[in-house]
C-alpha positions in Angstrom: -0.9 -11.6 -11.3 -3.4 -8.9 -11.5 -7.2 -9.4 -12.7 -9.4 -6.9 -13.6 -12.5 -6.5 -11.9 -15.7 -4.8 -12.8 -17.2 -2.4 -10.3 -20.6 -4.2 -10.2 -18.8 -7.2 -9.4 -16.9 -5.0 -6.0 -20.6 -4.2 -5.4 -19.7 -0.6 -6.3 -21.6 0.9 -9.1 -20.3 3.2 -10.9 -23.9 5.8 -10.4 -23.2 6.2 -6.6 -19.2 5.5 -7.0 -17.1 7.4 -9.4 -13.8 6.1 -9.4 -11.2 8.8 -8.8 -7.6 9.6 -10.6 -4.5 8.0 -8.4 -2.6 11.0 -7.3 1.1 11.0 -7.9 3.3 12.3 -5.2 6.1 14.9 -6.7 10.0 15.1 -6.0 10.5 18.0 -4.6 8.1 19.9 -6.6 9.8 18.1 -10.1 6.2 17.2 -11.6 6.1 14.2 -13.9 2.9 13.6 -15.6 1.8 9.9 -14.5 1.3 8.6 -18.6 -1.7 6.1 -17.6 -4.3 7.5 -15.3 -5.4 4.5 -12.8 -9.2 4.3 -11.4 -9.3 2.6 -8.1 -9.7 0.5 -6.8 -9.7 -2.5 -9.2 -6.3 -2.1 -10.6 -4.7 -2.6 -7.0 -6.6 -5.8 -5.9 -4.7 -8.6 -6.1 -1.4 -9.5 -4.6 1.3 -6.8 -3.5 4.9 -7.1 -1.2 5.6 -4.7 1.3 9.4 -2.8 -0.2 9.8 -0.2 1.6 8.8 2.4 4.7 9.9 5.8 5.5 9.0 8.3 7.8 10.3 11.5 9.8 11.5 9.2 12.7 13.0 5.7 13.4 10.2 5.3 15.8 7.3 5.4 13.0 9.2 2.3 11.2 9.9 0.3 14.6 7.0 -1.9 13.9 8.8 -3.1 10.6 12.1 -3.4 12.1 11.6 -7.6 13.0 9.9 -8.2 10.0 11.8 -10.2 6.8 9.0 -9.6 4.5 5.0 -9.2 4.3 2.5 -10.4 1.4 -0.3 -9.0 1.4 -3.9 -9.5 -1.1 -6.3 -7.4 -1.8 -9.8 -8.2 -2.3 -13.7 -6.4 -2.6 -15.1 -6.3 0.7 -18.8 -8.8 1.4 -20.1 -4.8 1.4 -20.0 -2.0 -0.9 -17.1 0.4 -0.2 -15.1 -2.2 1.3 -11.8 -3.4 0.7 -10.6 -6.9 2.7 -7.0 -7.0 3.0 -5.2 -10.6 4.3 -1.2 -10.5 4.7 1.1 -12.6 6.4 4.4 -11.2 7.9 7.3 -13.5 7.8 9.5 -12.5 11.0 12.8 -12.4 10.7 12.8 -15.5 13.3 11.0 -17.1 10.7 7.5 -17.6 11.8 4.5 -16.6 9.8 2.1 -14.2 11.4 -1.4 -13.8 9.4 -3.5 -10.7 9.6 -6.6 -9.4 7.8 -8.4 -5.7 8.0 -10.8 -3.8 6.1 -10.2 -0.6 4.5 -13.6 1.6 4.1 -13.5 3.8 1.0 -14.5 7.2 0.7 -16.2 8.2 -2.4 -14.6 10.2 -4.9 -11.2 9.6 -3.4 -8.4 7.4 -2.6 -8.4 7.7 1.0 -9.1 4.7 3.2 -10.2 4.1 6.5 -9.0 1.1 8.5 -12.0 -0.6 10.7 -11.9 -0.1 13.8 -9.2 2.5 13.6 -10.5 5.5 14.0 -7.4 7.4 14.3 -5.7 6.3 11.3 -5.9 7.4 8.1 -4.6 6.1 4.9 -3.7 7.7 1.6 -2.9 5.8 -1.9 -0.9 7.2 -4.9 0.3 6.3 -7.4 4.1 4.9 -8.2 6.0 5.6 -11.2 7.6 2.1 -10.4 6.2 -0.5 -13.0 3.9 -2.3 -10.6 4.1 -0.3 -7.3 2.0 1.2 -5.5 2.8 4.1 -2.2 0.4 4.9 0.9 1.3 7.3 3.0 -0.4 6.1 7.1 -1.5 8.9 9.4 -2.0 8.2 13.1 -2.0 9.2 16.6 1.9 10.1 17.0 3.1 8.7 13.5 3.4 9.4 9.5 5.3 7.1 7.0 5.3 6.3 3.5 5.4 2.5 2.5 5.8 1.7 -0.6 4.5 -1.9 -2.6 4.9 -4.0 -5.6 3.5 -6.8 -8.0 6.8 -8.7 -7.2 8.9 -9.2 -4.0 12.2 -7.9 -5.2 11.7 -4.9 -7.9 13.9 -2.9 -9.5 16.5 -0.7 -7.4 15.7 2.3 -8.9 12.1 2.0 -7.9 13.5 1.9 -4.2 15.8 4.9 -4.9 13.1 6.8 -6.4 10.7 6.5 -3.1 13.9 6.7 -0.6 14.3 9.9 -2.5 10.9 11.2 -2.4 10.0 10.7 0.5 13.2 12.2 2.1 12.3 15.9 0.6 9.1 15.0 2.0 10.4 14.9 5.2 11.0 11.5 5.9 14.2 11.0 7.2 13.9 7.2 8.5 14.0 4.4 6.1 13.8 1.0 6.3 14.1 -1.5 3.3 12.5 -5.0 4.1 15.2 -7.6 4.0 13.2 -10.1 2.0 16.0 -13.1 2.3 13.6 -15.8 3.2 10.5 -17.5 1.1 7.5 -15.4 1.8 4.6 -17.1 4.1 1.7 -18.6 1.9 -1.4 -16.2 2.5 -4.4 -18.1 4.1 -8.1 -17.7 3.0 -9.5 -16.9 6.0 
């Protein structure tokens, strides 16, 4: 369920922050006019599921590769420009594995940075997929596309839309999270 949350309330105002367009990645240089422009970040806290990854190489997914599903919630940081992300991984042994980060925003744009990661860099746009969401991660030795959504199991033509973008993107690897168990409950710490 998302909520709507005013920017005073992130502890962004909107004099030093201006919220900037989602982009919308292409298909192979098709361009499709997103119809509703999205401000960020307050339309993407909330609740999402991990769907998807792809990237150049096997390698880049290998992380996912154990997993059966992830949940993850997206919240306004306790500073301004700050995003607190909580998720818990359900293995595909079954046990629950909780995590938590904090994305830095960077004004006027939809890049994040991860605390304490200096080397990675992250990259929001926009999905034509009712409810989803894509970031592309950049790192030392790694690129992929991952691709989210309001609900755990959406529709297959939202996964064959960002298998096929992402392939003329150069993303050969891809990796669809199984999903067959109940997802872990998220914690609120």
């Amino acid at each position: 369920m998302a909520t709507s949350v005013s920017p005073i309330v992130l502890g962004i105002s909107r004099r030093y922050f201006r919220p900037p367009q989602v982009p919308k990645l292409y298909v192979c240089g098709a361009r499709r006019e997103n119809p509703q422009p999205q401000t960020f970040p307050e339309p993407h806290l909330g609740q999402w599921y991990f769907i998807a990854g792809a990237a150049p190489t096997k390698e880049e997914l290998a992380t996912f590769d154990p997993v059966d599903n992830i949940v993850f919630n997206m919240a306004a940081g306790s500073a301004p420009m700050q995003l607190q992300l909580r998720a818990t991984i359900r293995m595909k042994n079954g046990h629950c594995v909780p995590r938590k980060w904090i994305y830095h925003l960077t004004e006027g744009s939809t890049n994040l940075r991860t605390e304490g990661r200096p080397d990675m860099k992250t990259e929001l746009y926009a999905s034509s997929c009712p409810g989803g969401i894509m970031l592309k991660e950049m790192g030392q030795g790694y690129q992929r596309f991952l691709l989210y959504n309001r609900s755990p199991h959406p529709p297959e033509k939202c996964v064959e839309e960002f298998q096929s973008l992402t392939s003329c993107l150069d993303s050969k690897a891809f990796l669809l999270t199984p999903r067959n168990q109940e997802a872990c409950e998220l914690s609120n710490n």
